[in-house]
Structures are given as structure tokens and as C-alpha cells.
DSSP file (Angstrom, degrees, kcal/mol; ACC not computed):
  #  RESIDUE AA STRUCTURE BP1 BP2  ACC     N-H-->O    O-->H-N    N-H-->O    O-->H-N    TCO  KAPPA ALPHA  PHI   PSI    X-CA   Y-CA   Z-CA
    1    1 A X              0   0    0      0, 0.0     2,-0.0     0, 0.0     0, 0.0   0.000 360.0 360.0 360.0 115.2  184.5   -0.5  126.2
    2    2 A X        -     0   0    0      1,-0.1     2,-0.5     2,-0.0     0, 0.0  -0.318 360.0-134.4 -31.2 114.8  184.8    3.0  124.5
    3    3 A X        -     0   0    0      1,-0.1    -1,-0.1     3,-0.0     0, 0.0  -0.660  18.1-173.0 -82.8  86.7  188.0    4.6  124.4
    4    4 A X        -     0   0    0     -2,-0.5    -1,-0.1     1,-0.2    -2,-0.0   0.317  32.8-129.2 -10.5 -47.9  188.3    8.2  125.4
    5    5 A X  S  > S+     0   0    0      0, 0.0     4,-1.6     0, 0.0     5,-0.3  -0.302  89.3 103.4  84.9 -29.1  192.2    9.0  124.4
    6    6 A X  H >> S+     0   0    0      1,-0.3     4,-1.7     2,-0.3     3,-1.3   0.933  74.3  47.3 -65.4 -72.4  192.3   10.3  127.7
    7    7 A X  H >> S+     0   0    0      1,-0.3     4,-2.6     2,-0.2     3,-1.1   0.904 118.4  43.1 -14.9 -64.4  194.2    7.2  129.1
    8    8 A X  H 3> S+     0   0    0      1,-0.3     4,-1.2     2,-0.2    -2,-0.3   0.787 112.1  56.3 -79.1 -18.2  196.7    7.5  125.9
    9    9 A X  H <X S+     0   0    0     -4,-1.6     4,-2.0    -3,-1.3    -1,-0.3   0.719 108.9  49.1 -76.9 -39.1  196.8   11.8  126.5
   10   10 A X  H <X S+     0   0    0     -4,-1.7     4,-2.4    -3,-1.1    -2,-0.2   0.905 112.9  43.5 -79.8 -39.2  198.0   11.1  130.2
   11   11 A X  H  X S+     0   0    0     -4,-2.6     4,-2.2    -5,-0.3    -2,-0.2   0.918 115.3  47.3 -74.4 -10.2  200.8    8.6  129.1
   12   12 A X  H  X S+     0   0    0     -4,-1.2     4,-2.8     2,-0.2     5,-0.3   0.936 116.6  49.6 -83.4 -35.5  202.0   11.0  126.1
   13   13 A X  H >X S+     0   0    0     -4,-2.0     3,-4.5     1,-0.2     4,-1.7   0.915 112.0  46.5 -48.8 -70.9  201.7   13.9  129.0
   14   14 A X  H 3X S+     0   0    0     -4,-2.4     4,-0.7     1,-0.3    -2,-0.2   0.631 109.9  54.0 -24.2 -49.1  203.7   11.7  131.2
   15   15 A X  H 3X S+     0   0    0     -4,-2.2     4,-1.9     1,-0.2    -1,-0.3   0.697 109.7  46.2 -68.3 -30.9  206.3   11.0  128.4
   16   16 A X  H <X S+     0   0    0     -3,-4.5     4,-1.2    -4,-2.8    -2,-0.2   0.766 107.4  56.0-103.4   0.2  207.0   14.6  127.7
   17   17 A X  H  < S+     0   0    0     -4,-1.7    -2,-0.2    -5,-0.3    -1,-0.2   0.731 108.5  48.6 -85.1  -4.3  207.4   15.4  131.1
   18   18 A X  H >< S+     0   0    0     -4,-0.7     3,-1.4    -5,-0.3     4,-0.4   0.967 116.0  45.9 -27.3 -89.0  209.9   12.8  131.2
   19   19 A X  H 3< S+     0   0    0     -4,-1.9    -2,-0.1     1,-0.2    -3,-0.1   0.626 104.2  53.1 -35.0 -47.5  211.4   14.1  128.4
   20   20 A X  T 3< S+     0   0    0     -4,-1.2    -1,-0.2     1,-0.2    -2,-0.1   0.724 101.7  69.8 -85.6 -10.0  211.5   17.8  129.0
   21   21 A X  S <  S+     0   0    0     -3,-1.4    17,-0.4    -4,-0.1    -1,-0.2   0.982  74.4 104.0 -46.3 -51.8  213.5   16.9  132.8
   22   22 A X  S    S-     0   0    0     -4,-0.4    15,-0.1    15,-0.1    -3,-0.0  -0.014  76.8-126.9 -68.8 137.3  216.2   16.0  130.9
   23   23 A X        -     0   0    0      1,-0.1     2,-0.3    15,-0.1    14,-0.2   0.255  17.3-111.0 -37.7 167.5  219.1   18.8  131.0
   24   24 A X  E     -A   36   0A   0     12,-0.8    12,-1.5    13,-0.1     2,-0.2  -0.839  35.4-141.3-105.1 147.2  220.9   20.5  128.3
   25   25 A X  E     -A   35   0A   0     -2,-0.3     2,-0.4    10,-0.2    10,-0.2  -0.596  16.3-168.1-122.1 170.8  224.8   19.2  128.1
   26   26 A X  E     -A   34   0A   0      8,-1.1     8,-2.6    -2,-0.2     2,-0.5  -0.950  22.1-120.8-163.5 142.8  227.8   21.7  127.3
   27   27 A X  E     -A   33   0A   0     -2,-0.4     6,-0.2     6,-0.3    -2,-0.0  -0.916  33.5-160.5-104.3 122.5  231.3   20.8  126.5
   28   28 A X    >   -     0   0    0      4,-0.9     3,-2.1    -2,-0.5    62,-0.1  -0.026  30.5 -81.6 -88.8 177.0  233.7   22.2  128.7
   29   29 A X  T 3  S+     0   0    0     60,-1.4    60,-0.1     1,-0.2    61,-0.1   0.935 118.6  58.3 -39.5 -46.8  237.7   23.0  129.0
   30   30 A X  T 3  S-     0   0    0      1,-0.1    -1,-0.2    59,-0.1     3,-0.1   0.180 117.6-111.4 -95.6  40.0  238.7   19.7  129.8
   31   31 A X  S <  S+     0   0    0     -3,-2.1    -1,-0.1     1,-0.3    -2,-0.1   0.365  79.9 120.9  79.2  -8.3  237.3   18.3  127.0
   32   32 A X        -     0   0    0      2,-0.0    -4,-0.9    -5,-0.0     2,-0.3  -0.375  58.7-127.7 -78.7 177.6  234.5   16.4  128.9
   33   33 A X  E     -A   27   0A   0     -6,-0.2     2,-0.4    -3,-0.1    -6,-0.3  -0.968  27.5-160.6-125.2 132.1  230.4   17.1  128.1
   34   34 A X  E     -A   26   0A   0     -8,-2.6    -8,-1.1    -2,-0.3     2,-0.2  -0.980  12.4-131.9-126.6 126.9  228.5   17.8  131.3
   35   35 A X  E     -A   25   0A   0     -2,-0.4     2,-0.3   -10,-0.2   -10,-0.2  -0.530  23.2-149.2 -70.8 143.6  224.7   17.5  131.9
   36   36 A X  E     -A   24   0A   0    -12,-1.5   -12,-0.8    -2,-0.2    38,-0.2  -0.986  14.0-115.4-117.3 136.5  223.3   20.3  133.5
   37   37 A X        -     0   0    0     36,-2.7     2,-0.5    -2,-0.3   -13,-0.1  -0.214  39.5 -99.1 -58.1 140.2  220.2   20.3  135.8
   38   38 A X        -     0   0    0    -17,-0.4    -1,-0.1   -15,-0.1   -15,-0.1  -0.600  56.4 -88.5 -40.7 110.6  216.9   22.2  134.6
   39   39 A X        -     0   0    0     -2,-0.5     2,-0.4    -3,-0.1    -1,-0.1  -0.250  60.9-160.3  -1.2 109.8  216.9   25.7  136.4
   40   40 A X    >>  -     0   0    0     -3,-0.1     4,-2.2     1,-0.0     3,-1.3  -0.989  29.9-116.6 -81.2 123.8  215.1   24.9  139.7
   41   41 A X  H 3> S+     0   0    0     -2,-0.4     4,-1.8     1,-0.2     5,-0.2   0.830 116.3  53.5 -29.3 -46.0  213.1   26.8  142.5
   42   42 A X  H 3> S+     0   0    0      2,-0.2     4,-5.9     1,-0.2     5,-0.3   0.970 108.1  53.2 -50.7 -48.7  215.7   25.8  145.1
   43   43 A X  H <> S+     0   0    0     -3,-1.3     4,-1.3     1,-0.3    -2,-0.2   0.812 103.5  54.1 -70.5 -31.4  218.3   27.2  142.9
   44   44 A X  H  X S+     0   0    0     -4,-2.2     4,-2.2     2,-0.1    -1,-0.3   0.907 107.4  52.3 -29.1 -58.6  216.6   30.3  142.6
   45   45 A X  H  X S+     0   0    0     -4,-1.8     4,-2.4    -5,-0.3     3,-0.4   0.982 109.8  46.4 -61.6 -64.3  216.6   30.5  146.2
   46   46 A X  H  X S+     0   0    0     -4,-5.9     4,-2.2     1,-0.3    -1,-0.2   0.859 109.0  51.8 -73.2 -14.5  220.1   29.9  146.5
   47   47 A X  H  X S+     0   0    0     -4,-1.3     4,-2.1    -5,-0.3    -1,-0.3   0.867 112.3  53.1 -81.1 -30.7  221.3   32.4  143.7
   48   48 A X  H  X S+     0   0    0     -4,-2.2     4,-1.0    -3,-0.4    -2,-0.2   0.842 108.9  50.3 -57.2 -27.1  218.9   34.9  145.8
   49   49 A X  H  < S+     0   0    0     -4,-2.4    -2,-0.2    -5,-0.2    -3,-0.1   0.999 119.3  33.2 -47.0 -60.9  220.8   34.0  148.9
   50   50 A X  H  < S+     0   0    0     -4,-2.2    -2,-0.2    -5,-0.3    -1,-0.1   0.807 138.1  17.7 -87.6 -32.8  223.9   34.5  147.6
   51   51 A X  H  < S-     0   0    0     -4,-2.1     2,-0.5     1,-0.2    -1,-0.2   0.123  96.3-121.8-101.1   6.7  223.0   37.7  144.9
   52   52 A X  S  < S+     0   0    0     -4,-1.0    -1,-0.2    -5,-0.2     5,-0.2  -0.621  81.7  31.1  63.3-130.7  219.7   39.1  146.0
   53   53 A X     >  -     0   0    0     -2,-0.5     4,-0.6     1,-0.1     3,-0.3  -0.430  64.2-159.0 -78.1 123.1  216.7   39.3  143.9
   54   54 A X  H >> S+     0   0    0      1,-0.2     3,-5.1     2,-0.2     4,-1.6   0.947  86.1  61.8 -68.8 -47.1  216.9   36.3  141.5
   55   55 A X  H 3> S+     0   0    0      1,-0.3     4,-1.2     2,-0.3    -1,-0.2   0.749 110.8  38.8  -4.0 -56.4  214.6   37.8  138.9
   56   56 A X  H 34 S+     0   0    0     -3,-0.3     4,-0.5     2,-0.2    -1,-0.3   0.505 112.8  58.4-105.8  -0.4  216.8   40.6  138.4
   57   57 A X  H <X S+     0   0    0     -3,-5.1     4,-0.9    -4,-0.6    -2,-0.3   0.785 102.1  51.3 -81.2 -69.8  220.0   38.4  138.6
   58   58 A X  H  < S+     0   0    0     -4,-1.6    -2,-0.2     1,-0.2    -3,-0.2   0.650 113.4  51.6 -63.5  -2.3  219.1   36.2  135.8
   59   59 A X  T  < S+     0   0    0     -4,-1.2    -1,-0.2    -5,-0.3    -3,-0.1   0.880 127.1  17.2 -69.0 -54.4  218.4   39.8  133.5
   60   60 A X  T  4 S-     0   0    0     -4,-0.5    -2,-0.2     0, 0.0    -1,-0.1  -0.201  91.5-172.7-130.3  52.0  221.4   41.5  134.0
   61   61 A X     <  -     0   0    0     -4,-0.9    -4,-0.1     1,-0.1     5,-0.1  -0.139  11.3-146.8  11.5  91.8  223.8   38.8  135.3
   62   62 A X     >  -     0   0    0      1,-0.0     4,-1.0     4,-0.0    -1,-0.1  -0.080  34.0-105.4 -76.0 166.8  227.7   39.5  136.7
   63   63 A X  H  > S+     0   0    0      2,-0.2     4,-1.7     3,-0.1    -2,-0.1   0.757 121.7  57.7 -27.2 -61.1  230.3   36.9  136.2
   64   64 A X  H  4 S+     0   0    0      2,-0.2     4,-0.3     1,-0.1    -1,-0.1   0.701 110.5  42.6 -71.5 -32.2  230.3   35.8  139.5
   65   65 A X  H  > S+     0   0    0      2,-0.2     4,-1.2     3,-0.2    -2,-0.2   0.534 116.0  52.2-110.1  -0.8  226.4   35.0  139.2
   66   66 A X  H  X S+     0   0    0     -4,-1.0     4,-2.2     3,-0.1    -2,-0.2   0.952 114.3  40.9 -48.0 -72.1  227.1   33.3  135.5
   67   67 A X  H  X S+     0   0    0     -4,-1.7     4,-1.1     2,-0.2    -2,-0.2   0.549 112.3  56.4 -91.4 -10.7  229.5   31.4  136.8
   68   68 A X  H >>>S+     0   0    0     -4,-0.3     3,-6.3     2,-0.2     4,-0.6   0.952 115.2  42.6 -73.3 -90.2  227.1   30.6  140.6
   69   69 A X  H >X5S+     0   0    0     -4,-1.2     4,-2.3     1,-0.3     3,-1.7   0.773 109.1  56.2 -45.7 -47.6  224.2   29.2  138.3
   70   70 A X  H 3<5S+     0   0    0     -4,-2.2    -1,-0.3     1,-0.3    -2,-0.2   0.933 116.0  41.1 -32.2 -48.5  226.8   27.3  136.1
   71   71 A X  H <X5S+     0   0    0     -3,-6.3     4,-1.6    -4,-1.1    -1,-0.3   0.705 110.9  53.4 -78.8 -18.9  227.8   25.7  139.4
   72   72 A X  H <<5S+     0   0    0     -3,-1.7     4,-0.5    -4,-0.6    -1,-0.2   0.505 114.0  41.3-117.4 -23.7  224.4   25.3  140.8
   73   73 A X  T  <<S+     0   0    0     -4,-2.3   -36,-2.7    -5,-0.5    -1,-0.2   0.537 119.6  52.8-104.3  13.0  223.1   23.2  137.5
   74   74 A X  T >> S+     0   0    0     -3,-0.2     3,-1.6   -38,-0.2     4,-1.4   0.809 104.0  49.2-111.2 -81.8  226.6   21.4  137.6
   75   75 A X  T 3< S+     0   0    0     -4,-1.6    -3,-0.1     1,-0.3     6,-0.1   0.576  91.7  72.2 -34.3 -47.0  226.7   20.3  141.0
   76   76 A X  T 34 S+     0   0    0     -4,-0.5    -1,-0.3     1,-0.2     3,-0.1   0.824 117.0  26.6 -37.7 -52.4  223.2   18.5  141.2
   77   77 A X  T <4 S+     0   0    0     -3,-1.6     2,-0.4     1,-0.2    -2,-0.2   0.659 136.1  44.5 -92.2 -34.2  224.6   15.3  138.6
   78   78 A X    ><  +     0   0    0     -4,-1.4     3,-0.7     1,-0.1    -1,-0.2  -0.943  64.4 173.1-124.8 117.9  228.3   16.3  140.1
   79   79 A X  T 3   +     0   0    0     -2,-0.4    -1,-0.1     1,-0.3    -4,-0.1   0.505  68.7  62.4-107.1 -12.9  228.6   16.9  143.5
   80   80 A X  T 3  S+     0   0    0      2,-0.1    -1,-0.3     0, 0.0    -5,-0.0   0.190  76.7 104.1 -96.2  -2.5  232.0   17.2  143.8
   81   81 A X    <   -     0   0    0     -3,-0.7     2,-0.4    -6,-0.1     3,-0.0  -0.368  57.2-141.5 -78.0 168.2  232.6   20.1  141.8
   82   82 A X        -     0   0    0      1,-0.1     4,-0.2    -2,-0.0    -2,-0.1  -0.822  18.2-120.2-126.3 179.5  233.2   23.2  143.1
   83   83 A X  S >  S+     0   0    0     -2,-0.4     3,-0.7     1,-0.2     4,-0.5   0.902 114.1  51.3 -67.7 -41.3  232.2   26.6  142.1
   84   84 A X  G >> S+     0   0    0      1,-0.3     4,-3.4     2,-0.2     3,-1.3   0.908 110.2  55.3 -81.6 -35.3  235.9   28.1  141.6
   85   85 A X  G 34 S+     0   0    0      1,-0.3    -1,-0.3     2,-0.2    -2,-0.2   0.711 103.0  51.9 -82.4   6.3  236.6   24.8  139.1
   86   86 A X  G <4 S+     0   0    0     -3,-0.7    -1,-0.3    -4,-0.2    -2,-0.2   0.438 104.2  58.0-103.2   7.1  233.5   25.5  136.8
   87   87 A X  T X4 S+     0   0    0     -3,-1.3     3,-1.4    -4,-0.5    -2,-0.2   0.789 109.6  47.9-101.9 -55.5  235.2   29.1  136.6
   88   88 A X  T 3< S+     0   0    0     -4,-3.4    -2,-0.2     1,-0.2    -3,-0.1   0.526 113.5  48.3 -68.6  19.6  238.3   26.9  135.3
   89   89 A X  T 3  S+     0   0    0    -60,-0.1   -60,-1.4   -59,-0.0     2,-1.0   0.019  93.8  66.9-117.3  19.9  236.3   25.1  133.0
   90   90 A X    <   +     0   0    0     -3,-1.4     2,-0.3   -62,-0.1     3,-0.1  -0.937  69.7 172.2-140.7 140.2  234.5   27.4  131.3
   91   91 A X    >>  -     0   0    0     -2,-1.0     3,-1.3     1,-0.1     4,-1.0  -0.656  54.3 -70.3-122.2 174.3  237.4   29.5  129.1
   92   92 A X  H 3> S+     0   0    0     -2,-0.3     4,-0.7     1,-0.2    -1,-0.1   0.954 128.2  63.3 -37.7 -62.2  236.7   32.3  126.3
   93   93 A X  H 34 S+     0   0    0      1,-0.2     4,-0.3     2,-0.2     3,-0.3   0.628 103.8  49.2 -38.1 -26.7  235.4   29.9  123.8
   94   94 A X  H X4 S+     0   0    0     -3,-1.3     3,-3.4     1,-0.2     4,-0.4   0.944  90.0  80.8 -56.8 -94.9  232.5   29.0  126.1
   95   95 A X  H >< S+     0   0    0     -4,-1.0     3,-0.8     1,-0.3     4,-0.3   0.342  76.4  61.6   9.4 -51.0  231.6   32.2  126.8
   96   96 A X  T 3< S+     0   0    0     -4,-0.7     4,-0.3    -3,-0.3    -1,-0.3   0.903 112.8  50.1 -67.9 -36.3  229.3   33.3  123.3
   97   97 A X  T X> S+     0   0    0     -3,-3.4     4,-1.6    -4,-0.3     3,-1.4   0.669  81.5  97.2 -87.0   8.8  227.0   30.3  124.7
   98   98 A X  H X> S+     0   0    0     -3,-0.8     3,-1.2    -4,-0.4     4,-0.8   0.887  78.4  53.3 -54.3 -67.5  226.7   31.4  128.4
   99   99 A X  H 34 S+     0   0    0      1,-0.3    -1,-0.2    -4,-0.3    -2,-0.1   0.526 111.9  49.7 -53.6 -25.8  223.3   33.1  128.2
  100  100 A X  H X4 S+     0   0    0     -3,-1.4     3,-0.6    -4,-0.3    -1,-0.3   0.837 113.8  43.6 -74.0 -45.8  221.8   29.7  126.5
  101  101 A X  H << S+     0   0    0     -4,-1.6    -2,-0.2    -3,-1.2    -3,-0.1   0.454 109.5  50.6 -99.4   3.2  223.1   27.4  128.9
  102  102 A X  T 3<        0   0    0     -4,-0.8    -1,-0.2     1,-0.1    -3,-0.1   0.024 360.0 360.0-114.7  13.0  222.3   29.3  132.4
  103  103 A X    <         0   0    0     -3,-0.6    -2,-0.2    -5,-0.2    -3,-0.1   0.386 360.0 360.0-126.0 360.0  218.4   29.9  131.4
């Protein structure tokens, strides 16, 4: 029996979509490293809820909607955070990498 590649091209898909789930991790104030979810449609949704068009939140961003999506790729792996304690975890030093870790 012939082999196509097509079998071994579906597991190598399989494997980098595996791969490419996994979050990007950030070290915070209190000295911990926290996985952050991949950006999701639901989480769109709920930063439109809360900010109006997401599209044109995630260009020109506030503080408040920095710190939303911080909370909203936080929360998924920790469930117990809250929005107002990833605004005390994330301190100046943080700050130059915000735009990498909320896209």
C-alpha cells in the first residue's frame, strides 16, 4: 500500500495546531509567570461589551481596555483573579511589553 503523506500532513497539521494553542507567559509584580490564553472570539465579544467596537479597541487601546484584555487572557487558566489585581500586577516595568502580550 502506497503512501500518500497525506496521513503524516494531517498529524504534523494536528501537531502545530496543538502547538500554536499554547499561550504566551509574562512575568508579573509578584514575581510569578502567568500563562495567558490566545486572544479569543468570546473575548472579543466581551471587550466589545464592555468598550464598544473591538476592532478599534485593540488599535488605539486605553488603560482600562489594556488592562480588560490582560484580565480576560488571565482569567481563562486563573479564575480567581480579578481585573483590579492584574492592574496591581502589572507595574511600570511591564509596561514597554504591553502591546506584545494583549495581541
Amino acid at each position: 500500500m502506497a503512501d500518500s503523506g497525506e496521513n503524516r500532513n494531517q498529524d504534523t497539521k494536528g501537531q502545530g495546531l496543538a502547538r500554536g494553542d499554547k499561550g504566551k507567559k509574562i512575568l508579573l509584580a509578584d514575581g510569578n509567570e502567568y500563562e495567558l490564553s490566545p486572544l479569543t472570539l468570546n473575548m472579543l465579544c466581551e471587550l466589545e461589551d464592555k468598550f464598544g467596537d473591538a476592532i478599534e479597541v485593540l488599535q488605539e487601546p486605553t488603560m482600562k481596555a489594556i488592562r480588560f484584555i490582560l484580565y480576560l487572557k488571565l482569567k481563562t487558566k486563573y479564575p480567581i483573579i480579578t481585573e483590579e489585581k492584574v492592574g496591581e500586577l502589572v507595574t511600570e516595568e511591564i509596561f514597554s511589553r504591553l502591546g506584545e502580550i494583549i495581541t
